[in-house]
N, C-alpha and C positions, 0 to 999 in steps of 0.2 A: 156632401157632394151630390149635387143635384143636375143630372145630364151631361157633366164634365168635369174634369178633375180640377181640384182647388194647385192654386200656384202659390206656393211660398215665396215671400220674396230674401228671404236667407234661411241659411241652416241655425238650427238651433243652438245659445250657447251651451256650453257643458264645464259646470267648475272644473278646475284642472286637478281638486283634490275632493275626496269623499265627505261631505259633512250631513250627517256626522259618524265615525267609524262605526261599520254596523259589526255583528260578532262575525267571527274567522266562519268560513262557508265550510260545511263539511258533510255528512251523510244522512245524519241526525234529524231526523223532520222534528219531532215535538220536544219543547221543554221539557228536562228530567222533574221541573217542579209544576209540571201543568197534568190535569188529568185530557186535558184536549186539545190540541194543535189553538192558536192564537193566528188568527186567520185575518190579513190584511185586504178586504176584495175594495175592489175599484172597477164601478159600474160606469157604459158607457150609454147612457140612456137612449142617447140618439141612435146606437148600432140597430140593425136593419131587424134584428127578429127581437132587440130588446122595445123596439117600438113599436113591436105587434101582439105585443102578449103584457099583460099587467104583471107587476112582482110584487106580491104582499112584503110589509117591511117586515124584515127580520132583526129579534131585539135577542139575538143572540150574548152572551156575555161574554164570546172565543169570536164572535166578527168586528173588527172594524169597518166600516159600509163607509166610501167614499165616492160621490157620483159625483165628479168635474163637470162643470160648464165649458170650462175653457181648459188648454195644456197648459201654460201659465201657470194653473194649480196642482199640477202635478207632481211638482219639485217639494213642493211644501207637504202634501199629502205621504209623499216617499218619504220624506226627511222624519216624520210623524212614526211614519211603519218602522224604521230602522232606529228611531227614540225607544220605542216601544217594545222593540227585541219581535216581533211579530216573526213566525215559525214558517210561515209561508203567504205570497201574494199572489189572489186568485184577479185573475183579469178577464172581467165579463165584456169582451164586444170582438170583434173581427182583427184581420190582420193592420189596421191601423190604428188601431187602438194599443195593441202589441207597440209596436213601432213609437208610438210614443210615450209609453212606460219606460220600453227599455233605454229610449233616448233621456227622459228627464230624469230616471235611473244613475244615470251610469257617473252624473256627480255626487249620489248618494251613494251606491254601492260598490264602484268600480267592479272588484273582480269577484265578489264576494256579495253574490244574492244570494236571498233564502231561496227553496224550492219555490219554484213557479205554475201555477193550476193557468187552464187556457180553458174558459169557456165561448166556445164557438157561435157570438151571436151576431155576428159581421154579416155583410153581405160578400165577401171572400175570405177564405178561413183556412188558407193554403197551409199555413204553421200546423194548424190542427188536424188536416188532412197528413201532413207528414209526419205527424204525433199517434195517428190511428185513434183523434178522439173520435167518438160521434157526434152528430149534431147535436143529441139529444141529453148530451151528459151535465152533469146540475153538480152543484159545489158539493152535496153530501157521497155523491158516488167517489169524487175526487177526494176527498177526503179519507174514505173507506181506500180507495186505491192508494193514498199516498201511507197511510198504513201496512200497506200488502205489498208493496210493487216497487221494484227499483227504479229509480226516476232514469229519463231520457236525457241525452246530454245533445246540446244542441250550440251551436256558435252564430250568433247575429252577422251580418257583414256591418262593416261599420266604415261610411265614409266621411272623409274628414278633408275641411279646406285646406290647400297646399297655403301655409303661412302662417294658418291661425289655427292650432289641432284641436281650438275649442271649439269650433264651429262644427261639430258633427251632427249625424243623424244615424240611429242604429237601426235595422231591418232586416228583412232577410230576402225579400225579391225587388232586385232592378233590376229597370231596362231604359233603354234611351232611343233616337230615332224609331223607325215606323213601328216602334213598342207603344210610344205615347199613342198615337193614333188608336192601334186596339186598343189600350185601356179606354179611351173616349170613347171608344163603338161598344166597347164592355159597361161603361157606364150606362149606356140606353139601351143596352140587354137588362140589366137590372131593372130599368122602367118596365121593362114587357114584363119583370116575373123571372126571367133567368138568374140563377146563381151559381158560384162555386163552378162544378166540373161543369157544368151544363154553359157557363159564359166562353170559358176555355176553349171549346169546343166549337160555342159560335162564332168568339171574334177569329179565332183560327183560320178558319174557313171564309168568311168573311174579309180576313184580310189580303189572303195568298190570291183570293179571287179577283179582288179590287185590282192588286202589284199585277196578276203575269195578263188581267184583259185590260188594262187602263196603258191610254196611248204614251208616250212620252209628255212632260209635264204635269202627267196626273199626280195629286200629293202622294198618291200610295207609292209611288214607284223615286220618290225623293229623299236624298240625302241628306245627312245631318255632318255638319262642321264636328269631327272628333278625332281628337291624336291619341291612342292608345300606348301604354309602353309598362314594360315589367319592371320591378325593381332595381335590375339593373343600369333602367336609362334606354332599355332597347326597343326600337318601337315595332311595334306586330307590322308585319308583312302586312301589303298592300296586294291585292290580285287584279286590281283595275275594275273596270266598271261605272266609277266613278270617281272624282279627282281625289288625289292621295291622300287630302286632307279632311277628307269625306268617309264616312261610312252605313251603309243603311240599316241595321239595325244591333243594338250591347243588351245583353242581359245575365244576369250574374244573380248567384243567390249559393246561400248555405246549405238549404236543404236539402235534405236526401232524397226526397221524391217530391214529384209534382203532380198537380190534381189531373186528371181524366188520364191516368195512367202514364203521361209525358215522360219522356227517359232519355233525354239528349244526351245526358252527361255517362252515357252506362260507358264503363270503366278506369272512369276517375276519380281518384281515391280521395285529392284532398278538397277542406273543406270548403274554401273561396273556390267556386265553379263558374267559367265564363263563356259565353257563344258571342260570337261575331258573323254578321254577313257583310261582307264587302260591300254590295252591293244588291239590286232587284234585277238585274240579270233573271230571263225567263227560265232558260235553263235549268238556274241554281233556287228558283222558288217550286218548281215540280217535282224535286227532289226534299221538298221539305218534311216529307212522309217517315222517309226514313230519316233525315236527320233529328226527327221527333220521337221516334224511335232508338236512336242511338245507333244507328245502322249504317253511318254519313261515311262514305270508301274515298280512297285518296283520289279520284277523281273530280268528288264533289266538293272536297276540300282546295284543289288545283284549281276550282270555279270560285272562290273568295268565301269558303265558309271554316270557319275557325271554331275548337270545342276544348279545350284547356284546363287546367287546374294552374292555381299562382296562389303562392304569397302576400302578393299583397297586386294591385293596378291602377298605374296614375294614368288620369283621364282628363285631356280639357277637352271641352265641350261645348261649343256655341248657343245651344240649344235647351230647355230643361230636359230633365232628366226625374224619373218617378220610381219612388221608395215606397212601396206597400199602396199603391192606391192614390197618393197624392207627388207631386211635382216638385221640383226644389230646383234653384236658379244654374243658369248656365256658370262655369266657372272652371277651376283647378282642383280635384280631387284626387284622393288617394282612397282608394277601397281595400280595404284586408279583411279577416276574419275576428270578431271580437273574444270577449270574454265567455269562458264556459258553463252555461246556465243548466241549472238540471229542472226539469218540466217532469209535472207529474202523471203516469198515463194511464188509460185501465190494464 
């Protein structure tokens, strides 16, 4: 991803059964008959600080090293770790790198992965921000911790086309409308040197700037074609601003916290978490301080801003829409919370 984000032009298939059954998931990190965890890592050479630093090879006899060129190989690589009974899979690269493990994953393991190491070498590393790794953490500390430390337990969202439930993709931060635009302006924060909280923080700013001084017709202040609705069939409230088949910006994610301290969702408990703005209404973007805070009063919600927990959320969408950094075509979705992964922390 070089100054914009890459566009899928579908979602990924996913077997509809695990091949091959890997062992039952349970608490257990290392084999009763190994003297050291059997370590499945999967290097992303291209992630942003893995191509800024050399990695002497390691001829470990407890690692598997697998550095993909392409996701393509990643199904095969998995199907390999889970032949192999491997005790945990360390993933070296950023939050999309995650994103497509756990996607070409999830016909190899369904619900039943080993522990999962995250080393943070992405140019966004939100999952590991909300893991409390640090930057700086390398497989041998993670290793020592996954010895000490009770793993974290974490849920992916996982969207899946309306028709075909193989076509999914598992993640853990969307967003759709004028989200896509900041991550593009977050992509050329990346060119200058910015990362992580420090992007967050720009295109934040950056964006709310553009929406409440750009006149009418500016793209900042533009809707996107999206029908939202809960499980039920019931579709979210409209507050106006723009036409009802329109909304200006969807973002959802699993995680419990979000980088530069972000906290829209404080006091919703479950784990598919969702924000909606109606609309760029000027009103309702100078308020964005506190709705980033989780501070958003029934006023500002009466102005078309929306902050929820659900189930699951069927979404059509005219427009793409973006899974950890890259885009996936417009369509029929269902978004819910996936299977329960335990991640190893310090």
């Amino acid at each position: 991803m070089h100054g914009s984000i890459h566009l899928f032009d579908r979602l990924p298939q996913v077997d509809a059964l695990p091949r091959p059954a890997p062992r039952a998931a349970n608490d257990r990190t290392v084999s009763p008959v190994r003297s050291k965890p059997l370590v499945g890592l999967i290097r992303n050479d291209r992630s942003h600080r893995n191509m800024a630093q050399a990695h002497g090879d390691r001829h470990d006899d407890n690692i598997v090293l697998a550095t993909p060129r392409r996701r393509s190989e990643l199904a095969d690589i998995l199907s390999d770790f889970a032949q192999r009974g491997v005790d945990c899979i360390a993933i070296d690269g950023g939050d999309g790198t995650v994103r497509d493990v756990l996607t070409c994953g999830a016909g190899v393991f369904g619900e039943s992965w080993p522990p999962l190491i995250v080393l943070p070498h992405g140019k966004t590393n939100a999952l590991a921000i909300d893991l409390g790794i640090p930057s700086d953490w390398t497989l041998d500390d993670a290793l020592v911790a996954m010895q000490r430390t009770v793993p974290a337990r974490r849920q992916p969202l996982v969207v899946r086309q309306r028709g075909n439930a193989r076509a999914q993709v598992h993640g853990f931060v969307l967003g759709a409308g004028a989200y896509n635009r900041a991550i593009n302006l977050g992509q050329r924060s990346h060119d200058l040197g910015a990362f992580d909280s420090a992007v967050v923080f720009i295109t934040a700013l950056w964006s709310v700037a553009q929406a409440v001084l750009g006149r009418s017709g500016n793209p900042w202040r533009e809707g996107t074609r999206m029908r939202l609705r809960g499980p039920t069939g019931k579709d979210l409230p409209h507050r106006g601003g723009l036409p009802e088949d329109e909304r200006y910006m969807l973002f959802a994610t699993t995680l419990g916290s979000l980088p530069a301290g972000l906290n829209p969702f404080r006091g919703i408990s479950q784990v598919l978490k969702v924000a909606v703005l109606d609309s760029a209404r000027r009103g309702l973007l100078l308020r964005l301080g506190s709705i980033l805070r989780g501070r958003a009063g029934e006023k500002t919600r009466a102005m078309g801003y929306h902050a929820f927990g659900e189930e699951a959320l069927d979404m059509e969408i005219g427009d793409a829409f973006i899974i950890d950094g890259e885009a996936f075509p417009a369509g029929r979705y269902r978004i819910s919370a996936g299977p329960k992964l335990r991640f190893v922390v310090p």
